[in-house]
C-alpha positions in Angstrom: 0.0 0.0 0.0 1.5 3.5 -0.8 1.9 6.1 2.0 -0.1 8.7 1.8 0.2 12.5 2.4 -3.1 14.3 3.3 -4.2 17.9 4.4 -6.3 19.0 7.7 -6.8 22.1 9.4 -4.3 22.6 12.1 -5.5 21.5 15.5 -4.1 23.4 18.4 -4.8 20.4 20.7 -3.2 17.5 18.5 -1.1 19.1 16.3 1.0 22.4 18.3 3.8 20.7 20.8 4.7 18.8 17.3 4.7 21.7 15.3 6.4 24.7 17.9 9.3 22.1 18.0 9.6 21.7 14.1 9.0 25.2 13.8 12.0 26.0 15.7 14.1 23.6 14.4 13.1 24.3 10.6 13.8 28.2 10.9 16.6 30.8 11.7 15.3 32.6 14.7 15.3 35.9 12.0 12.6 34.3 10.4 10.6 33.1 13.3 8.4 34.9 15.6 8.5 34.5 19.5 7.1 31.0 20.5 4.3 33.0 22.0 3.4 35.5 19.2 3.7 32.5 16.5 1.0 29.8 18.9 -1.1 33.3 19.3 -1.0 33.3 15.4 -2.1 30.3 14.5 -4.8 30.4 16.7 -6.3 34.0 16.0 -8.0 33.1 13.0 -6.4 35.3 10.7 -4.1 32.5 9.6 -5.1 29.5 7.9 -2.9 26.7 9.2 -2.3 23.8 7.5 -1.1 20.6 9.2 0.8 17.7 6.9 0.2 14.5 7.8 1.8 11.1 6.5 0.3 7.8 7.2 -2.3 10.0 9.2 0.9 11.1 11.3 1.8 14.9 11.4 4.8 15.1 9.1 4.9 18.7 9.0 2.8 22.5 8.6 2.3 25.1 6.1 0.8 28.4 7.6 -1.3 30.3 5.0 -2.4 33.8 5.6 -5.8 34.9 2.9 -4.7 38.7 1.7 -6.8 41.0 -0.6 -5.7 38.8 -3.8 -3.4 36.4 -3.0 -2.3 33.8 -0.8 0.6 34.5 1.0 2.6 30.9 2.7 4.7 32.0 6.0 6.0 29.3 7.4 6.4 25.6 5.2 7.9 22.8 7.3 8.7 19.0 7.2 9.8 17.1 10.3 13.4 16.7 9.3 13.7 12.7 9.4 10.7 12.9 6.6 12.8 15.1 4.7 13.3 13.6 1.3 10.3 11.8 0.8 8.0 13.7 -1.4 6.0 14.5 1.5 7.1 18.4 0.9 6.6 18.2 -2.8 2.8 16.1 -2.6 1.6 18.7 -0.2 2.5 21.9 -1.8 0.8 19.9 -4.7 -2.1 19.8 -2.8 -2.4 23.2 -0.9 -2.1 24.8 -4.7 -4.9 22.3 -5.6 -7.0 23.7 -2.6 -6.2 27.8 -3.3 -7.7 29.6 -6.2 -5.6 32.8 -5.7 -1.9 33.1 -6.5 0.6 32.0 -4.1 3.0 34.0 -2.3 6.7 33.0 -0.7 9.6 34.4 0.5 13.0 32.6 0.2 16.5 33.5 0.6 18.0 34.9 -2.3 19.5 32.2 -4.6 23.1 33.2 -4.0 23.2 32.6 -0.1 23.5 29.4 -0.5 23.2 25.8 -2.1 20.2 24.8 0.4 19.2 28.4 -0.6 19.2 27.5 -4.2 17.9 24.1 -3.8 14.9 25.5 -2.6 14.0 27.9 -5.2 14.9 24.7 -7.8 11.9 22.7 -5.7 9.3 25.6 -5.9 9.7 26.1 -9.5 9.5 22.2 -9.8 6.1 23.0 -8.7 5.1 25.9 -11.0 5.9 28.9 -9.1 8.4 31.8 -10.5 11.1 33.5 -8.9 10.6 37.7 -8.8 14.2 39.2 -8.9 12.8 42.5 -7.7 14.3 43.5 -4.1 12.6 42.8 -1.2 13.3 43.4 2.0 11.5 40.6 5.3 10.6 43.2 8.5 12.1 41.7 11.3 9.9 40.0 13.9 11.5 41.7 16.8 12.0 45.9 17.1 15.7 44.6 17.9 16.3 43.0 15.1 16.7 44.3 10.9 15.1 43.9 8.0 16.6 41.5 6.0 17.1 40.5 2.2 14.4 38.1 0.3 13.1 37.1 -2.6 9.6 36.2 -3.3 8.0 33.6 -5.3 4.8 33.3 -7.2 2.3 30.6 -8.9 1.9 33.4 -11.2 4.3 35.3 -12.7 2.4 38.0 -14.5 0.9 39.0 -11.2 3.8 39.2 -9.0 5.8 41.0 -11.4 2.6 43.9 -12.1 1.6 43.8 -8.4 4.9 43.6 -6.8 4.7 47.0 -4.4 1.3 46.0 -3.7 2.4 42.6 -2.7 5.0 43.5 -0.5 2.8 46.4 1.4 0.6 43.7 2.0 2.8 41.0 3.5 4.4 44.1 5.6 1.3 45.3 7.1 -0.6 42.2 7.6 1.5 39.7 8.8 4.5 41.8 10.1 2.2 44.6 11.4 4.8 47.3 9.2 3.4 50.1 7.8 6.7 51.6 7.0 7.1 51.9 3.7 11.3 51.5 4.0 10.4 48.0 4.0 
């Protein structure tokens, strides 16, 4: 029997000890919000949390967040020992199934790294275009600074008309910015 990768809305009771480790594991503490602030998040309602299961076990989250006309993906995490699988690949597969808007991502820009560039190679494996445009993430924290991304799309004609209207988006809505330095 093949294993199988499925979707379900996040459940705070089953699903967050799993996730709040993966989550800070899977991220830099630059892209992560405070442990607090991020559980808060998911559970406010203005997120709509994914959680990955494989086998009907959770493998892993994708945090979605609706905006005026896009979907924007914060957070997209496999437990690391499931890493490898397809278990990342069938369930972006399946969230762009679900969503009718565009989709939304920020990566690190391609020359960071290899595991930087690897990344961007998997997203476009799945349809979704790399915007060369400067971007800058807000910072999580008032200690910390912004820092350099990229975004991605599922549709390139969009991202590339609607780019500053993207990015004001992201920045006042899920980073609560409205500075336009960003």
């Amino acid at each position: 029997m093949k294993n199988k990768v499925s979707l379900r809305p996040f459940a705070p009771l089953e699903d967050l000890e799993a996730a709040l480790q993966l989550y800070q594991q899977a991220f830099p503490i630059e892209e992560r919000r405070p442990a607090e602030q991020w559980v808060t998040t998911l559970t406010s309602g203005q997120t709509l949390p994914w959680t990955i299961l494989y086998n009907n076990n959770f493998a892993g989250f994708i945090i979605l967040w609706r905006m005026e006309d896009f979907i924007y993906g914060e957070h997209f995490a496999i437990n690391p020992s499931l890493r490898g699988q397809g278990i990342g690949s069938e369930a972006l597969s399946l969230i762009l199934k679900r969503i009718k808007e565009p989709l939304i991502i920020e990566v690190e820009p391609p020359e960071s790294d290899t595991i930087a560039q690897r990344r961007i190679a998997f997203y476009q494996r799945h349809g979704l275009h790399f915007c060369p445009k400067a971007y800058l993430q807000p910072p999580y924290r008032d200690t910390d600074k912004p820092f350099p991304l990229c975004l991605m799309s599922s549709d390139e004609k969009f991202i590339n008309e609607q780019f500053n209207n993207i990015s004001k988006q992201i920045h006042r809505v899920v980073y609560g910015k409205t500075n336009t330095a960003y």
